[in-house]
Structure formats: C-alpha cells, structure tokens
N, CA, C and O atoms as CSV, one atom per row, in Angstrom:
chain,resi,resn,atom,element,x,y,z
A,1,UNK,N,N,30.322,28.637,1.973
A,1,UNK,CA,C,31.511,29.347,1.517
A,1,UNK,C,C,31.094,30.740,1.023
A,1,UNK,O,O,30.276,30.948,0.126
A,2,UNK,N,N,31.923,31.887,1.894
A,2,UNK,CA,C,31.766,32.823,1.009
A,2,UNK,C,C,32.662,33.546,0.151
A,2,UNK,O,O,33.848,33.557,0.480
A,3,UNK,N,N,32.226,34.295,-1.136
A,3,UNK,CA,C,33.221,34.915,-1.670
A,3,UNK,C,C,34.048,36.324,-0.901
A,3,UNK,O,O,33.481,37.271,-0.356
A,4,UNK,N,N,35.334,36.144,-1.034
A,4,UNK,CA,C,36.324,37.410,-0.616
A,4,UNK,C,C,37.052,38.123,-1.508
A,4,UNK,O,O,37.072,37.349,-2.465
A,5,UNK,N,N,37.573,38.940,-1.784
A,5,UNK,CA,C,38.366,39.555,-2.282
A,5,UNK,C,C,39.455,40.274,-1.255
A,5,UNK,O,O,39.188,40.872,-0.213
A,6,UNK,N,N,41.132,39.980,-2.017
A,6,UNK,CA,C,41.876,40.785,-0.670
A,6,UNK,C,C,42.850,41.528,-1.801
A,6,UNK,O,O,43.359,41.043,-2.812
A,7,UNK,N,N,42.923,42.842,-1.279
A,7,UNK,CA,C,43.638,43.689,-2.020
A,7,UNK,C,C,44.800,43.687,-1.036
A,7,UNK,O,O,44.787,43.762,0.193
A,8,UNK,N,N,46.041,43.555,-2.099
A,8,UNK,CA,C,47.203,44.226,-1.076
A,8,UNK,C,C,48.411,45.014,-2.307
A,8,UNK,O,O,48.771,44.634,-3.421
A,9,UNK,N,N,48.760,46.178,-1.528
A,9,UNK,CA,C,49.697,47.005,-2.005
A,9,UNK,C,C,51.224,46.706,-1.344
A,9,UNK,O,O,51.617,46.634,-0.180
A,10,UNK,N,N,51.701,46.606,-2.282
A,10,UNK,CA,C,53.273,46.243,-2.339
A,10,UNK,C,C,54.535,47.327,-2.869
A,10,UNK,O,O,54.676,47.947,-3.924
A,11,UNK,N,N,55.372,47.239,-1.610
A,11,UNK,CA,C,56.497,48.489,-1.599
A,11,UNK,C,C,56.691,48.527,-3.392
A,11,UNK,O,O,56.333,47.539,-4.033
A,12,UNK,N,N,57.245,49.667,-4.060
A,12,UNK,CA,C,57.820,49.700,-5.019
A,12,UNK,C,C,58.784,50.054,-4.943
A,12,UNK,O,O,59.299,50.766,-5.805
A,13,UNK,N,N,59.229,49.762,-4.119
A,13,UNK,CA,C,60.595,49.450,-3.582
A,13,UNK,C,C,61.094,47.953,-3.680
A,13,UNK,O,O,62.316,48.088,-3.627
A,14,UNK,N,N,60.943,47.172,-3.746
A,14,UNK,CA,C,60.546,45.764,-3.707
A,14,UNK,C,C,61.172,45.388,-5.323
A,14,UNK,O,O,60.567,45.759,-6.328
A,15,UNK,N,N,62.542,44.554,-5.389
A,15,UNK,CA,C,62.508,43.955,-6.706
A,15,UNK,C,C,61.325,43.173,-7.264
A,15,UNK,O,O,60.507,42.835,-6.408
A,16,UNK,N,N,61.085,42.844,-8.419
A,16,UNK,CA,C,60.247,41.898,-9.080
A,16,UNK,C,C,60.190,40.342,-8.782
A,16,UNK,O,O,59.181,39.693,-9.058
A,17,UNK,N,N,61.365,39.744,-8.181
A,17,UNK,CA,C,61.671,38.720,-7.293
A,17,UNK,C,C,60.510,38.356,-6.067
A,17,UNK,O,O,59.675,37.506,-5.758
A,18,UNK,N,N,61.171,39.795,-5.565
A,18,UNK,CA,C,60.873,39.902,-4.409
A,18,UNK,C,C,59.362,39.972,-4.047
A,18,UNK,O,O,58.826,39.206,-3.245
A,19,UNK,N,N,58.559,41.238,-4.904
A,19,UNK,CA,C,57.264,40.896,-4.811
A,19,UNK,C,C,56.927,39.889,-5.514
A,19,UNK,O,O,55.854,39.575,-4.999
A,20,UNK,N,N,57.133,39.117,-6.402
A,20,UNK,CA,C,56.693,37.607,-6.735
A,20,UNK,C,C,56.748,36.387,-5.483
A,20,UNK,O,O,56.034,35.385,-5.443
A,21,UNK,N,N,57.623,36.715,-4.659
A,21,UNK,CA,C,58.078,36.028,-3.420
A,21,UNK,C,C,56.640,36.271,-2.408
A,21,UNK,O,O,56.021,35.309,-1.956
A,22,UNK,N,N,56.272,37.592,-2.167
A,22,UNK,CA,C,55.253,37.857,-1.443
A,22,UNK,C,C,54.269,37.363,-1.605
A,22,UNK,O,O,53.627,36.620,-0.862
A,23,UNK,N,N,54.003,37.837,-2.874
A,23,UNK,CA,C,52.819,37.526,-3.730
A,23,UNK,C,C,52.032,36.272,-3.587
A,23,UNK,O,O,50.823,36.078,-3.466
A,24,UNK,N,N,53.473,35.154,-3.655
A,24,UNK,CA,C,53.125,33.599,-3.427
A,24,UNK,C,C,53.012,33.547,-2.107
A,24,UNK,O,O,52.164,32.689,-1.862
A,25,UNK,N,N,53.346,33.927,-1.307
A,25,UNK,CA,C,53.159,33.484,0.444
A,25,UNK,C,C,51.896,34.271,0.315
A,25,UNK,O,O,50.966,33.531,0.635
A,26,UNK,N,N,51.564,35.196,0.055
A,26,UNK,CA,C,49.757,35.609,0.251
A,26,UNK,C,C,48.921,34.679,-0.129
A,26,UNK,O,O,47.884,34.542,0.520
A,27,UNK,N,N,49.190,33.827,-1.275
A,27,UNK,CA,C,48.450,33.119,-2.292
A,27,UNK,C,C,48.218,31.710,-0.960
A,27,UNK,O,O,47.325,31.252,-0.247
A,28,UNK,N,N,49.212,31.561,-1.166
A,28,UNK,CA,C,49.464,30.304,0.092
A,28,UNK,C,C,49.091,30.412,1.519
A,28,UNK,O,O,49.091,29.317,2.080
A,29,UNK,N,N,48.760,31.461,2.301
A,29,UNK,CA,C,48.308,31.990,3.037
A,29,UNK,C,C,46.724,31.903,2.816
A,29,UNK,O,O,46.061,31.243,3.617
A,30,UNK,N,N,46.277,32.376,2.039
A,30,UNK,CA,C,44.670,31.650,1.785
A,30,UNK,C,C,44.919,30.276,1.460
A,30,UNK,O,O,45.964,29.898,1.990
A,31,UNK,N,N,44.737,29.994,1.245
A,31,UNK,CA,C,45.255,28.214,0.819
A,31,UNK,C,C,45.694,27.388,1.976
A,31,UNK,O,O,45.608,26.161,1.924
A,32,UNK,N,N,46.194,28.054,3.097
A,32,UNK,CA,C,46.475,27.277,3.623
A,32,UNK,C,C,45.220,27.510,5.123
A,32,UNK,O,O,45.101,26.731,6.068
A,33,UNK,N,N,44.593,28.553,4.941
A,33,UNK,CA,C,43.081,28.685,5.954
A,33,UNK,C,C,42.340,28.255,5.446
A,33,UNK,O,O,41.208,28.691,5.654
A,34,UNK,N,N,42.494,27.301,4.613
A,34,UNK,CA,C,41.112,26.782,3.634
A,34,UNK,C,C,40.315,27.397,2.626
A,34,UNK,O,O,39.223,27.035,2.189
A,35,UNK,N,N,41.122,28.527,2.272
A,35,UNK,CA,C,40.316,29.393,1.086
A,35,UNK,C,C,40.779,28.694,-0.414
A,35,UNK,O,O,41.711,27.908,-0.587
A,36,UNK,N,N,40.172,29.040,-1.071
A,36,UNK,CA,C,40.140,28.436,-2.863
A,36,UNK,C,C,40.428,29.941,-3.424
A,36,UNK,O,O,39.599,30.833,-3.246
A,37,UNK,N,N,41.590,30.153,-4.077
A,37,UNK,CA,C,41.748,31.086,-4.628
A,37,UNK,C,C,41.133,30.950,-5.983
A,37,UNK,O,O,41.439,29.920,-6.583
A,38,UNK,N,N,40.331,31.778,-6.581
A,38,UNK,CA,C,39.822,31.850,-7.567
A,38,UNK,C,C,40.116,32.734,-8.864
A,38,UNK,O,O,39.714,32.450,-9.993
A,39,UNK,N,N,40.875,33.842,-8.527
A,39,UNK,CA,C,41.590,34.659,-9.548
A,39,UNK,C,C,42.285,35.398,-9.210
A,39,UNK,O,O,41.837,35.583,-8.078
A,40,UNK,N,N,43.159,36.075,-9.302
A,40,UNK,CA,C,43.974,37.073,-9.046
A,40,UNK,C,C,44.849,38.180,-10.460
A,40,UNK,O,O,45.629,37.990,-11.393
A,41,UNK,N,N,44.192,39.198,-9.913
A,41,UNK,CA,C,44.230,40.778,-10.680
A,41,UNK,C,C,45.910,41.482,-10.601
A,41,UNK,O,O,46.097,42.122,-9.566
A,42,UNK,N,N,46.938,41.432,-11.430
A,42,UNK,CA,C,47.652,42.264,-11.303
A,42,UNK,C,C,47.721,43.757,-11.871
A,42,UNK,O,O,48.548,44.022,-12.744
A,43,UNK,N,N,46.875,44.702,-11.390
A,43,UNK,CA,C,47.177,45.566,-11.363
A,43,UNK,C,C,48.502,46.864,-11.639
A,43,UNK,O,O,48.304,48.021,-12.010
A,44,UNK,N,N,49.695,46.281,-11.352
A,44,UNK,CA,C,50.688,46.991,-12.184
A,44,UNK,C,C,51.308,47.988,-10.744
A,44,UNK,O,O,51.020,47.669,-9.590
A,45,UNK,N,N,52.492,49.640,-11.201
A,45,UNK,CA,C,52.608,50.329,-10.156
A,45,UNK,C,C,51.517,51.167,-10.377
A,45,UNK,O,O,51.170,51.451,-11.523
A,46,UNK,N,N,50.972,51.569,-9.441
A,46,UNK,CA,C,50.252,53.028,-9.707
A,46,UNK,C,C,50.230,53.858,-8.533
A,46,UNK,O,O,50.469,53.305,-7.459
A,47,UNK,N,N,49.998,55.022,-8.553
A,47,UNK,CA,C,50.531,55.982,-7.808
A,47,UNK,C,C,49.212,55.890,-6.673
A,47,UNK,O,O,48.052,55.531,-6.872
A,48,UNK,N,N,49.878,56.362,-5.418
A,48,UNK,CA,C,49.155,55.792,-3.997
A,48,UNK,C,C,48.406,57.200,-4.212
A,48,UNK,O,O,48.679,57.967,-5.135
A,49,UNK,N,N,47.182,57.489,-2.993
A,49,UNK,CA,C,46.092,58.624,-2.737
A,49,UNK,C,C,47.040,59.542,-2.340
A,49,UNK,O,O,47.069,60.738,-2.629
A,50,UNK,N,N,48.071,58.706,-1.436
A,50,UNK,CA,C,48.604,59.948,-0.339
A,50,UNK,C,C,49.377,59.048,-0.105
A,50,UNK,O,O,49.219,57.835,-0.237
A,51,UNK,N,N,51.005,60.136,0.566
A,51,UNK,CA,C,52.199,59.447,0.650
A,51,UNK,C,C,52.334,58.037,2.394
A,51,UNK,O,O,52.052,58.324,3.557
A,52,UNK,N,N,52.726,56.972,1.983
A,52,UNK,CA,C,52.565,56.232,3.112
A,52,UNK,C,C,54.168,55.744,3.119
A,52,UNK,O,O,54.572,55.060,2.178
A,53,UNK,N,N,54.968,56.077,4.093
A,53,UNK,CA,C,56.282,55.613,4.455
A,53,UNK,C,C,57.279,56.191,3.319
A,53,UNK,O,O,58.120,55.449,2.810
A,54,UNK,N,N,57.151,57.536,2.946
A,54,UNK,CA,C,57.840,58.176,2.243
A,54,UNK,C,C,58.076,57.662,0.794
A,54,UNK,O,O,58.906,57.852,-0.095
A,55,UNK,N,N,56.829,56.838,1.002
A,55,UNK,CA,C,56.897,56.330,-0.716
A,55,UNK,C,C,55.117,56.730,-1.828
A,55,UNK,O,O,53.963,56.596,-1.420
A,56,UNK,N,N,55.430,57.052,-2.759
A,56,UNK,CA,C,54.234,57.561,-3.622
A,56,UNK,C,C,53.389,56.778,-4.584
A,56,UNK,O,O,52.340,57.154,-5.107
A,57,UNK,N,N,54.033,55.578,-4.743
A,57,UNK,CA,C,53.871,54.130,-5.744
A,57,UNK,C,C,53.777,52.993,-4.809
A,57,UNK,O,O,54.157,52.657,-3.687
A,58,UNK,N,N,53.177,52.619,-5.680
A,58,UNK,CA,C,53.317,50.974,-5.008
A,58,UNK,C,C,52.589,49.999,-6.022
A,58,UNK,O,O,51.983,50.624,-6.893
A,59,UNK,N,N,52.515,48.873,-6.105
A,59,UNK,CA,C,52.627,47.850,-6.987
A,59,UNK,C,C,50.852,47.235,-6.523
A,59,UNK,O,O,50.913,46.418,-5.604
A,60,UNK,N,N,49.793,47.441,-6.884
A,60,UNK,CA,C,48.291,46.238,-6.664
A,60,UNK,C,C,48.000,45.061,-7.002
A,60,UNK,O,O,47.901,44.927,-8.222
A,61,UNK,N,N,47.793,43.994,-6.296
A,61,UNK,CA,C,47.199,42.604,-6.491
A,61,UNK,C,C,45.547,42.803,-6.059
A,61,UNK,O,O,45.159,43.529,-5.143
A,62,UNK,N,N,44.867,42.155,-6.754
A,62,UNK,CA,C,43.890,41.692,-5.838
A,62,UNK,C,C,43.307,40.044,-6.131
A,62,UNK,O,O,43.126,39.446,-7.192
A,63,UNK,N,N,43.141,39.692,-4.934
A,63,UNK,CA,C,42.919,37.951,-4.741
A,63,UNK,C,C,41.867,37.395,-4.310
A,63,UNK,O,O,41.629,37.175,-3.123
A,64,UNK,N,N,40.980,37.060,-5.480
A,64,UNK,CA,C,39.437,36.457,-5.150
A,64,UNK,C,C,39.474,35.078,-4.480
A,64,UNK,O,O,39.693,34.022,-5.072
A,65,UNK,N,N,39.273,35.199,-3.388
A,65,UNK,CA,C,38.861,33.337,-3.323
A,65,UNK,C,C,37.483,33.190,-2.416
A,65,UNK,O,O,36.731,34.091,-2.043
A,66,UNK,N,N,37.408,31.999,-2.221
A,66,UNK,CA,C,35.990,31.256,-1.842
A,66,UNK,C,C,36.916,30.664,-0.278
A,66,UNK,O,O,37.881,29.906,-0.184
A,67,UNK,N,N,36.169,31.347,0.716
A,67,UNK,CA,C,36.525,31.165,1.816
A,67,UNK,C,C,35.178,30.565,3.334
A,67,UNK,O,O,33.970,30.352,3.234
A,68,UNK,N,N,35.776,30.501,4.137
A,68,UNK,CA,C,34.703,30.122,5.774
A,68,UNK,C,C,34.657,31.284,6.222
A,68,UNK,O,O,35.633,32.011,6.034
A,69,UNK,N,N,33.645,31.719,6.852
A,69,UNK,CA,C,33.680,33.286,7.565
A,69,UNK,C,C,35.165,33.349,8.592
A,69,UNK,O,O,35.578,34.507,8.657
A,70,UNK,N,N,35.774,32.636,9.157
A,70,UNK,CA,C,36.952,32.546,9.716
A,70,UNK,C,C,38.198,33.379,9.423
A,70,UNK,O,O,38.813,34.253,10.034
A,71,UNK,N,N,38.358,32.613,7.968
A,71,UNK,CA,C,39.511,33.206,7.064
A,71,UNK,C,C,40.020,34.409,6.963
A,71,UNK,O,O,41.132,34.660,7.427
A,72,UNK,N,N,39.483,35.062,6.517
A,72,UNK,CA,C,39.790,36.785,6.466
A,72,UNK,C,C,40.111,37.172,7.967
A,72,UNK,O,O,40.890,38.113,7.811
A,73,UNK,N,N,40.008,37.045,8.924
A,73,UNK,CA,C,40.892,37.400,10.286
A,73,UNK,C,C,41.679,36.839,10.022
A,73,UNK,O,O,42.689,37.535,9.919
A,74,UNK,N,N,41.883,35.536,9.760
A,74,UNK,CA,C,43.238,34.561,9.849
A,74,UNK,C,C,44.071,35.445,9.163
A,74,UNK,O,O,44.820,36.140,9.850
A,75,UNK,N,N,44.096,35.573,7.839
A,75,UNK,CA,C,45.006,36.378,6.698
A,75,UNK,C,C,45.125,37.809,7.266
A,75,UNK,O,O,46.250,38.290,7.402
A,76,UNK,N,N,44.000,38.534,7.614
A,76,UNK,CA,C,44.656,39.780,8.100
A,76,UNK,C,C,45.894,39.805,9.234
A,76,UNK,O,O,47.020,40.281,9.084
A,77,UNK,N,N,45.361,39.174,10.355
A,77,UNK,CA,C,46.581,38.468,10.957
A,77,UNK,C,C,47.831,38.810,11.120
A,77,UNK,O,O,48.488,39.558,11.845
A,78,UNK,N,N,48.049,37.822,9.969
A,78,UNK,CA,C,49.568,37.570,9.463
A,78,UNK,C,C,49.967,38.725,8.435
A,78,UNK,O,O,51.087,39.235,8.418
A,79,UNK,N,N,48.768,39.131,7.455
A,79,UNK,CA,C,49.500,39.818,6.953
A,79,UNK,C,C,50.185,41.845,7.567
A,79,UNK,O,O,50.955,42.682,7.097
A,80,UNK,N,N,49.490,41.757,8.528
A,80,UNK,CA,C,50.076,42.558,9.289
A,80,UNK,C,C,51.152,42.703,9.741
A,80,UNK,O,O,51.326,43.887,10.032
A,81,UNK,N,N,52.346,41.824,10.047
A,81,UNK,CA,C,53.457,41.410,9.449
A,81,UNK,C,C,54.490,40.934,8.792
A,81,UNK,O,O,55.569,40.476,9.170
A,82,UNK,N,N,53.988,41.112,7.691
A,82,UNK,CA,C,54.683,40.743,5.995
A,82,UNK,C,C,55.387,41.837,5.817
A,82,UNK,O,O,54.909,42.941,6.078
A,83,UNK,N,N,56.636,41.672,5.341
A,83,UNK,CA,C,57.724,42.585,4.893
A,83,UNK,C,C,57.024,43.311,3.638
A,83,UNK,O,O,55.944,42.731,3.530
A,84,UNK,N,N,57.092,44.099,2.839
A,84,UNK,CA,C,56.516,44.486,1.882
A,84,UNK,C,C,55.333,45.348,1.389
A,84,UNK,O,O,55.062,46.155,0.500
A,85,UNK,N,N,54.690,44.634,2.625
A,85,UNK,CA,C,53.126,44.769,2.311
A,85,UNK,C,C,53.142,46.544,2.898
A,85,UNK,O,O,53.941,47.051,3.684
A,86,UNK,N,N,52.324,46.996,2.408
A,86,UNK,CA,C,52.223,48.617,2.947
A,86,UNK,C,C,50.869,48.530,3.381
A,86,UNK,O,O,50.547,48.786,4.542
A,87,UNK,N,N,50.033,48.167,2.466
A,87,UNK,CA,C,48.505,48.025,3.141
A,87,UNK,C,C,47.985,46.632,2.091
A,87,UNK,O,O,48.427,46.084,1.081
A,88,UNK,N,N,46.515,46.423,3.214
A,88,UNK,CA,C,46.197,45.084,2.705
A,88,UNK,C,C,44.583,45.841,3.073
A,88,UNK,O,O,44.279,46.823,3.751
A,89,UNK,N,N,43.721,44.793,2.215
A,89,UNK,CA,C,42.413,45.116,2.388
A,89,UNK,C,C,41.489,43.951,2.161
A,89,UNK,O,O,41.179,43.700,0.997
A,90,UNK,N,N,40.836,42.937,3.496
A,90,UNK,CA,C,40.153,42.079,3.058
A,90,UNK,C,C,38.606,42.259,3.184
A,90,UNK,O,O,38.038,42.525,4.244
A,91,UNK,N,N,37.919,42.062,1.830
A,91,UNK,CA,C,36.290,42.106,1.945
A,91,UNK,C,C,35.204,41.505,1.544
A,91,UNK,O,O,35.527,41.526,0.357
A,92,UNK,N,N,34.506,41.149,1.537
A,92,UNK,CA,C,33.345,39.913,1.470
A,92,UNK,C,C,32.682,40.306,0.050
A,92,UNK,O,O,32.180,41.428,0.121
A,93,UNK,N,N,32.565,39.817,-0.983
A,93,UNK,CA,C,31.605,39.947,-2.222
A,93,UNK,C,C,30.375,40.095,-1.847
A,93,UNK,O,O,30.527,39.960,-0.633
A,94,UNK,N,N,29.475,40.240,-1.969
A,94,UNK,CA,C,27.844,39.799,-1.831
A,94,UNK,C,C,27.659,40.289,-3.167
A,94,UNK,O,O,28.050,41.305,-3.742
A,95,UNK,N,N,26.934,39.266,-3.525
A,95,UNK,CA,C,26.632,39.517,-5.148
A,95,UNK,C,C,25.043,39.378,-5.112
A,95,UNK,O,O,24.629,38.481,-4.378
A,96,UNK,N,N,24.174,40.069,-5.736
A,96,UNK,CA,C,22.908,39.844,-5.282
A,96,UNK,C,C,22.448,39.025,-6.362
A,96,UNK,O,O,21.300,38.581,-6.355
C-alpha cells in the first residue's frame, strides 16, 4: 500500500450543501477503489493563482489515504467529470 494525497478545488460557486455533497462522493470514490482514507484537510475559500472559468476563489480539500498503485488513475478518471470540481491533483507521499 502506498500513501496518496488528492487535492481538489471546488467551484465557490457551489452552496455549502452542495460541496459537502461532492466532497462525500470523492471520499467514497477512494473507498470504493480500495483506498483507506486516512485524513482529510479542509482548507477553507482561498483565492486561486490565476483566473480558471471566470472565477478567482474556490474552496480546498485535501485527502490522504493508503491506496494500490492502481487507484489514483481510477479517481482521476472519474473525477474529471464531477460537477464542481475545477481542478483535482493526485500524488504519491514518499516519506523517507
């Protein structure tokens, strides 16, 4: 098993519902490729590098879990079409 981390940025556009709604289908989305979610970071809105879809904010998660080298394609995947999502970022820990 290795460790992952997946960052994803969420419209702030998006009620509080609504990204709670996402939020859980991401969660479940590892969970359901066999990953062990291990923590997850809410981050808050904070303002993007540069404007993406005429928006300047957006809302950060990030989601540690213990995954198969498999996984992280699986989740990128799908999350490539998730309503919400503006960008996603999955990457491997190596901890020495």
């Amino acid at each position: 098993m290795n460790k992952y981390e997946l960052a994803v940025v969420l419209s702030a556009k998006a009620e509080d519902d609504v990204r709670n709604d996402v939020l859980d289908r991401c969660k479940a989305l590892v969970e359901k490729h066999g990953g062990q979610i291990t923590n997850v970071d809410e981050w808050g809105k904070k303002k993007l590098a540069y404007e993406i879809d005429k928006m300047t904010e957006g809302y950060y998660y990030f989601i540690q879990f213990d995954a198969e080298g498999h996984t992280p394609g699986e989740i990128e995947s799908r999350m490539r079409i998730m309503d919400h999502v503006i960008r996603y970022l999955c990457v491997r820990n190596d901890e020495a």
